[in-house]
N, C-alpha and C positions, 0 to 999 in steps of 0.2 A: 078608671075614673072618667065619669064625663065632663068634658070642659065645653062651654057655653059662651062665646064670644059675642057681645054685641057692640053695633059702630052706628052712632048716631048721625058719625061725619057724614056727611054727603062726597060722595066718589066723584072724581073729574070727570065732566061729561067726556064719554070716545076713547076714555083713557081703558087698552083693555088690553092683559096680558097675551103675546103672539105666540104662546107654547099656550097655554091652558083654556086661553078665551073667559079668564075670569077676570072682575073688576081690577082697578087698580088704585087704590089710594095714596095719593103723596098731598103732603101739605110743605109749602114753603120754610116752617122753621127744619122740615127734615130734609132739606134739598140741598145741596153744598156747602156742608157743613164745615166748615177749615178750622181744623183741630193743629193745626202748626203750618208752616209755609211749605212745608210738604207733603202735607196728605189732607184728604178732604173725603168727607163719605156722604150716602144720598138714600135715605131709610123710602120705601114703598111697603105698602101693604097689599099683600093682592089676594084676591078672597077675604075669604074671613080668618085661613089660615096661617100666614104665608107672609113671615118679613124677610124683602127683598132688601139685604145691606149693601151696597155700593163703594168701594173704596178705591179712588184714586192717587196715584203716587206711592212714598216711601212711610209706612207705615213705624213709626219706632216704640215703646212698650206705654209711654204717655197717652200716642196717637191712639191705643189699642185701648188703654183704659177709657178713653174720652170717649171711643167708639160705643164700648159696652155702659156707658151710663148715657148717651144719649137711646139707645135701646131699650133701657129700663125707664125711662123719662115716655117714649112712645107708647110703651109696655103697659106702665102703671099710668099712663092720661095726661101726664104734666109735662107742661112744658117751662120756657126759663120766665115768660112774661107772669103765669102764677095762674094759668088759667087750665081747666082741663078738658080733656078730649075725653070722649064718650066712648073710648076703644078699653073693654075690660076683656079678662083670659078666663 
């Protein structure tokens, strides 16, 4: 199956993966995200390929669920404000 990813976002200027040399996309709603007062995660995308998930601290099965629906919110373009991102799979 061919999958066809387009991102409309604009990439951070300089922001560029030091293993791949590919873009790197992060938008603020996916930056420290605190899912309970001990754990917190930080979603990149780099290339066109490639979610970079980040997880800081004690993760417990809440934190885990939270983790995997903000992925699917990244995933499928929406975020909590109602608006979407131009990132399709």
């Amino acid at each position: 199956m061919n999958r066809k990813k387009t991102i409309k976002n604009e990439f951070a200027p300089n922001k560029v993966c030091p293993v791949t040399g590919l873009r790197v996309l992060q938008r603020p709603e996916w930056t420290d995200v605190s899912l309970s007062k001990a754990c917190r995660v930080t979603l990149s995308v780099v290339g066109d390929n490639v979610l970079l998930v980040r997880s800081v601290g004690y993760a417990a099965l809440d934190d885990v669920r939270g983790t995997v629906a903000l992925i699917r919110r990244v995933v499928t373009g929406s975020n909590r404000q109602g608006s979407r991102n131009e990132f399709t799979i």
